[in-house]
Each structure stands twice: as C-alpha cells, then as structure tokens.
C-alpha positions as CSV (number, residue, x, y, z in Angstrom):
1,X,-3.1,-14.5,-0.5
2,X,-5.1,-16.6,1.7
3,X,-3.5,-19.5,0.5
4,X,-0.3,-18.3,0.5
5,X,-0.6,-16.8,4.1
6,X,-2.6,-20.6,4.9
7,X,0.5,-22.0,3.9
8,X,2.6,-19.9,5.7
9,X,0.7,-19.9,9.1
10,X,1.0,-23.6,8.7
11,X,4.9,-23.6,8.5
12,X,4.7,-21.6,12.0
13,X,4.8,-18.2,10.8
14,X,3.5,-15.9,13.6
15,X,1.4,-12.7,12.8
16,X,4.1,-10.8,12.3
17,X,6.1,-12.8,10.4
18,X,3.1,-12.4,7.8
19,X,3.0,-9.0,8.1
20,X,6.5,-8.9,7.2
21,X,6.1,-11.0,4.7
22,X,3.2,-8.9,3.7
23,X,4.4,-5.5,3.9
24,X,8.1,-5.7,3.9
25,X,10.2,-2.7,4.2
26,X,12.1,-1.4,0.8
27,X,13.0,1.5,-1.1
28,X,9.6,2.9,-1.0
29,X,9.0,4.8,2.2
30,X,6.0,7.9,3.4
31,X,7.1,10.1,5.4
32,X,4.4,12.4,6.0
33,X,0.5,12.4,4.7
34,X,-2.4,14.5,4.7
35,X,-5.5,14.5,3.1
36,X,-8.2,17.6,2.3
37,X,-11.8,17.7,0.9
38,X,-12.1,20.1,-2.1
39,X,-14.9,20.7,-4.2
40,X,-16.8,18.6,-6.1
41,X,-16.3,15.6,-3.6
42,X,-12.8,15.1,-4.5
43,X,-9.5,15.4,-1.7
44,X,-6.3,16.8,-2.2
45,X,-3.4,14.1,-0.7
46,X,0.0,15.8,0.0
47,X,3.1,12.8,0.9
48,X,6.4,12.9,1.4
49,X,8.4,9.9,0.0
50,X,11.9,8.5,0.9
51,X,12.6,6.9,-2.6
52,X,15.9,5.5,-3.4
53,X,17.8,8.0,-1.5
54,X,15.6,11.1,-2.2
55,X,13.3,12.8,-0.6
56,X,9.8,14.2,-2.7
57,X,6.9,16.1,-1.9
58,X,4.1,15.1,-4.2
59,X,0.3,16.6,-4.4
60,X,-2.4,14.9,-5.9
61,X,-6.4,15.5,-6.3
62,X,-8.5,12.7,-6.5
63,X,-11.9,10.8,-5.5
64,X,-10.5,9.3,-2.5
65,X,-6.6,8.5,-1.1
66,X,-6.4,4.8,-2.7
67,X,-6.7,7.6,-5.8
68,X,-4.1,10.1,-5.3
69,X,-1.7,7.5,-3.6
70,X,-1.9,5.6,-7.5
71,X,-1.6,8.6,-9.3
72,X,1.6,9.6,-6.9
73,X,3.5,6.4,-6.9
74,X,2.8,6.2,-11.1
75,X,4.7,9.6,-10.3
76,X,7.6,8.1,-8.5
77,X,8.3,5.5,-11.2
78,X,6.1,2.6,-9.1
79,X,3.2,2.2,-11.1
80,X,0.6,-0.1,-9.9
81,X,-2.8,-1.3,-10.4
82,X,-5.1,-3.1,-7.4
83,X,-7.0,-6.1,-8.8
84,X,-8.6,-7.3,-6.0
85,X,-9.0,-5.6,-2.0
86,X,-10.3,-6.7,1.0
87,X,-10.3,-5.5,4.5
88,X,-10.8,-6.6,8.2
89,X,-11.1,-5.5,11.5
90,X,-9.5,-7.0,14.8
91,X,-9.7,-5.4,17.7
92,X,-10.1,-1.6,16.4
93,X,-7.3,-2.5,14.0
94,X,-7.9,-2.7,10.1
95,X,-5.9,-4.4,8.0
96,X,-6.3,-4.1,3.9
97,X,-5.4,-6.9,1.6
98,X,-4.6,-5.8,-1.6
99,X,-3.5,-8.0,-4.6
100,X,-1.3,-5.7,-7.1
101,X,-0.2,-5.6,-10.4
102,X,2.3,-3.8,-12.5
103,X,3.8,-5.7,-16.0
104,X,1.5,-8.7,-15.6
105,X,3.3,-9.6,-12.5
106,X,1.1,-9.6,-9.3
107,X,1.7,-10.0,-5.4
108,X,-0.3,-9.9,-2.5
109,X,0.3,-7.0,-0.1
110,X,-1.3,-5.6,3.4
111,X,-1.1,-2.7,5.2
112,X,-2.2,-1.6,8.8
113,X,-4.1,1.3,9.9
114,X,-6.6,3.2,12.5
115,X,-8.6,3.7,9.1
116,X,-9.4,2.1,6.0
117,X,-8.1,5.0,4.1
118,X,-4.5,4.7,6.4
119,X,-4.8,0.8,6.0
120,X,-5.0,1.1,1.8
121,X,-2.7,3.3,1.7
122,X,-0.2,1.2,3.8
123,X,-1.0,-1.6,1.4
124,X,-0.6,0.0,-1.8
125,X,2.9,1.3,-0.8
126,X,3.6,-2.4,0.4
127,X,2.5,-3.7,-3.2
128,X,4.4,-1.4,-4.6
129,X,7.7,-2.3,-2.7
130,X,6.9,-6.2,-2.6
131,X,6.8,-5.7,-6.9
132,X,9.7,-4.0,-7.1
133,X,11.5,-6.8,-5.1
134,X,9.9,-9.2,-7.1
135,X,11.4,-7.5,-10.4
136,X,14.8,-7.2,-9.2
C-alpha cells in the first residue's frame, strides 16, 4: 500500500482522496456495534449490517473484534483473510492498514477510528468491500 498510496500522493491525491480510495463505500455497510468481555478472555461482538439491500443482526464470540468481525463477514458471504496490518496514530486518530485476501486476490484497505479495535474493524469491512469491487 505504501507504494501505491506513494504513487497516488504523487499524482496530487489529498488525504482524503486516499482514504476514499482506501475505504471506499459499497455494499457492505455496519450499522451498529458493540463489543462484551465473557469468560475465558474472549468478547462477544453484536453488528448490524446493511448488505445488499438487507438488514442482519449477527453475534459472534471470539478473542478480540478483528476475530468476530472475520467470523461475521465469512457469515455474510464476504470472506476474508488479513495478511499483513499496520497501524498509526495522528493526532489522537488511528488509522489501520490492512492488506486482504479472499481467492488469491489481495487489496490494500484502511479504516479510521478513536481505537485500534474501531480502526480494524473499519478496515476489515473496507477490505472486504474494496474485494468485492475488485471481483465484479
């Protein structure tokens, strides 16, 4: 992604032209998420998902939200694996990079959050939507 977003920047693309880029918008969209400790170290993620025209409430338990947020979108019919991830912070804002894969394909995706655990899953959901443009 760096390269790519180098590249990019060097064309004149502005911050948010990345992000678009990035994390565009698509078929995949959360609605509402929450996240609870259970037992044994583990968290229980409840979402709400706008996926091609419907609306589903999905549960998952899980050691951490990258976790459940996997497990749900497999769910969905978005299945995706994270090969590589890195985060940063600027100015109280993280941003994860995530490079995705689902059928050998692979894209780079980011997402934005307060938290790292808000940032991944942003990212994820971005990967998953940027693959599913890629394979249309």
């Amino acid at each position: 992604m760096r390269e790519e977003a180098l590249a990019m920047t060097a064309t004149g693309m502005t911050a948010r032209e990345l992000a678009d880029h990035f994390a565009p918008s698509g078929t995949i969209k959360l609605g509402s998420w929450s996240v609870t400790s259970t037992r044994h170290d583990l968290v229980e993620c409840r979402a709400t998902f706008a996926f091609d025209d419907r609306i589903t409430s999905l549960s998952a338990v899980a050691a951490g939200p990258v976790g459940a947020m996997t497990s749900m979108l497999h769910e969905i019919g978005a299945p995706i694996s994270i090969v590589r991830s890195h985060q940063r912070v600027h100015d109280g804002q993280i941003t994860a990079y995530m490079l995705c894969e689902r059928d050998e394909r692979q894209v780079w995706a980011l997402g934005e959050g307060a938290t790292c655990d808000e940032a991944n899953v942003n990212a994820l959901i971005a990967g998953a939507n940027r693959l599913m443009l890629a394979s249309a």
